[in-house]
C-alpha positions in Angstrom: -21.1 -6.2 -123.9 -17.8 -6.9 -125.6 -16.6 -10.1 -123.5 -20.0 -11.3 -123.9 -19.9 -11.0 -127.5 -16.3 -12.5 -127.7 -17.6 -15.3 -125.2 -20.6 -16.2 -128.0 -18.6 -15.7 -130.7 -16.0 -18.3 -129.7 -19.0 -20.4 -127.8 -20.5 -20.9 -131.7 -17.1 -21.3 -133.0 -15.0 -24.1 -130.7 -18.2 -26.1 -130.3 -18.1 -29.5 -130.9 -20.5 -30.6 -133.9 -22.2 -33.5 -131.6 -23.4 -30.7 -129.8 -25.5 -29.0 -132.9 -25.0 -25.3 -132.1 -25.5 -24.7 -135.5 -28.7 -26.0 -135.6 -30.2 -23.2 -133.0 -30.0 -20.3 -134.7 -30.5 -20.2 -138.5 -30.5 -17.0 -140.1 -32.3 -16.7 -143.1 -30.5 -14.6 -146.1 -32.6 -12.5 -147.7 -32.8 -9.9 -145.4 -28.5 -9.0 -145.9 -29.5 -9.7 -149.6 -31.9 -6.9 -149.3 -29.8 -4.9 -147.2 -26.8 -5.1 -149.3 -28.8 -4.0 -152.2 -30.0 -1.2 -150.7 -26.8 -0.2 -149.6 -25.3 -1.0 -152.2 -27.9 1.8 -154.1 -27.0 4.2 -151.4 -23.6 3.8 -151.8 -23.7 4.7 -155.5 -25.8 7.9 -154.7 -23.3 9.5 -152.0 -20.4 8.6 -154.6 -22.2 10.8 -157.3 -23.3 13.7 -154.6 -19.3 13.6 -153.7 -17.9 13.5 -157.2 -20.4 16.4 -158.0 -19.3 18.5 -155.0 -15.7 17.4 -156.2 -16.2 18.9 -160.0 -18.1 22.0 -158.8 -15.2 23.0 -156.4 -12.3 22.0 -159.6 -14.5 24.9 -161.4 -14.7 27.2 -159.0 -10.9 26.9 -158.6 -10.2 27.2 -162.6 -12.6 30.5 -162.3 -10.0 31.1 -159.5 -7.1 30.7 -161.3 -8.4 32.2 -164.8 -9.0 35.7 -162.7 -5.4 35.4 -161.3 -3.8 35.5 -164.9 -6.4 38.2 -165.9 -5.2 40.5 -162.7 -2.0 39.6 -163.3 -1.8 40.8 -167.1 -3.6 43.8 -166.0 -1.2 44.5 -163.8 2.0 44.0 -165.8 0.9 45.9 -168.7 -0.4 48.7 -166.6 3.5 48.7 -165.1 4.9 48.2 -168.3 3.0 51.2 -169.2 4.5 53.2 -167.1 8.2 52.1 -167.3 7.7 53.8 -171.2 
């Protein structure tokens, strides 16, 4: 399937213009227009869906991080305490 795409590909684009290869195929271009949109839309929803996983996890870690100091001064002055 590759060779026969590479064999098209370079078919289209060595051919001489008196031969009008061009002219066989025309592609119109509203249907990348449309799919680019829609992509384009799609794109912009996983973005937000990732950015949103991102800020929930930056939370969860500062809730993390918050109970570490509160352990950690629980401890100290429970051992300070007990040096007295």
């Amino acid at each position: 399937v590759g060779l026969w795409a590479a064999a098209v590909s370079l078919g289209f684009g060595l051919a001489p213009e008196a031969w009008h290869v061009h002219d066989l195929i025309r592609v119109p271009s509203w249907p990348h227009e449309l799919t680019g949109g829609f992509l384009s839309i799609l794109l912009v929803f996983r973005t937000d869906q990732a950015y949103q996983r991102f800020w929930e996890g930056r939370e969860r870690w500062a809730d993390v991080a918050g109970n570490v100091r509160s352990v950690t001064r629980e401890v100290v002055l429970a051992l300070e305490g007990d040096a007295r």
